[in-house]
N, C-alpha and C positions, 0 to 999 in steps of 0.2 A: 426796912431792910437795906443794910448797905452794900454797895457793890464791891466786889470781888477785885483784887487787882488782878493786875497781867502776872505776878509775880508768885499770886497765890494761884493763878490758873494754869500756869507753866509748872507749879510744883505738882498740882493735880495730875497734869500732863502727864509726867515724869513717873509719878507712882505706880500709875496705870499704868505705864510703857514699862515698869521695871516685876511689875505684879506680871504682865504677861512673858517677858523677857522669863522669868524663875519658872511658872507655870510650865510652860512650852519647853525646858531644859529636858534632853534627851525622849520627849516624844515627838514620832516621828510620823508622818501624813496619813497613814493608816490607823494607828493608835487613838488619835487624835479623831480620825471621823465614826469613830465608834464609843466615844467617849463623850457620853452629849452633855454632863456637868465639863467637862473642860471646853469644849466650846460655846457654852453659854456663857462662861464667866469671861471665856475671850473675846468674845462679842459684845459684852456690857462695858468690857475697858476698852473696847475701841470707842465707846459710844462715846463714854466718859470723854475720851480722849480727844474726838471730833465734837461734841461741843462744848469743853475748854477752848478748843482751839476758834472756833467761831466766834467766841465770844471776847478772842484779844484781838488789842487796839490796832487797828491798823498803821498806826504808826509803827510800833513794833514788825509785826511782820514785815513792812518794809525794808526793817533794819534787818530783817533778816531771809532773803528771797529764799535761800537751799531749803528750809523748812518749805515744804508743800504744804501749805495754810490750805489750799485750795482743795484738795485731793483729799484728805485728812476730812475736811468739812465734809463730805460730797460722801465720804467712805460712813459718816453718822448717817446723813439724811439719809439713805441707802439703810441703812441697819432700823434707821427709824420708821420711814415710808414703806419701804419695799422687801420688810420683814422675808416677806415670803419667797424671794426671789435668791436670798443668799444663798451662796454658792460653798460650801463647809471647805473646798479644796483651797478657791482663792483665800476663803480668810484665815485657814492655815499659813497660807504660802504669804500673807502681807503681814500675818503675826510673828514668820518666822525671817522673813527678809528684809521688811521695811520697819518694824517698830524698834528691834535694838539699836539701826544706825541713828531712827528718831528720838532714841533714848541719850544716845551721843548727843544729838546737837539740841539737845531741852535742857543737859546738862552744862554745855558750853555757855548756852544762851544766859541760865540763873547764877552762873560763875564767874561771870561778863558784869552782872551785877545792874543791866540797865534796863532788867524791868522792874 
């Protein structure tokens, strides 16, 4: 099995952040916590999402600190470990506030051309 670049893991990134960006289009935090096929599939692209992101080089993330490498990872372990603890409002609220600007800077990053 060969490994995965950063560039194919970033495009992962991306898909997943733009699957949830279209998903999440005009519903709204109530809609959405009674909607348990849209929060499972939003929760599986996060998962996606944290670990792509785990799994790029840390050279890269260095080049690029505004990505929250950290946060993003920690926001999977959490989905993966602590299944049972998740909270449906926050991961509306980080689906709807933090993953489009993440989709911004996944898309700068692969049009940079340096992973």
């Amino acid at each position: 099995m060969s490994e995965r670049t950063d560039k194919a893991r970033l495009i992962d990134m991306l898909a997943a952040a733009e699957r949830i960006v279209a998903g999440l289009q005009g519903v709204d935090e109530e809609s959405f916590l009674v909607d348990m096929d849209k929060r499972d599939s939003t929760v599986l692209r996060l998962q996606i999402i944290g670990e792509a992101a785990y799994h790029i080089s840390d050279g890269l993330k260095s080049q690029y600190p505004e990505v929250e490498w950290f946060k993003i990872q920690g926001l999977r372990h959490k989905i993966v470990h602590d299944y049972y603890a998740l909270d449906d409002r926050t991961i509306h609220h980080i689906a709807v506030d933090y993953v489009p600007p993440l989709a911004e800077q996944l898309k700068k990053i692969i049009e940079a051309g340096e992973a």
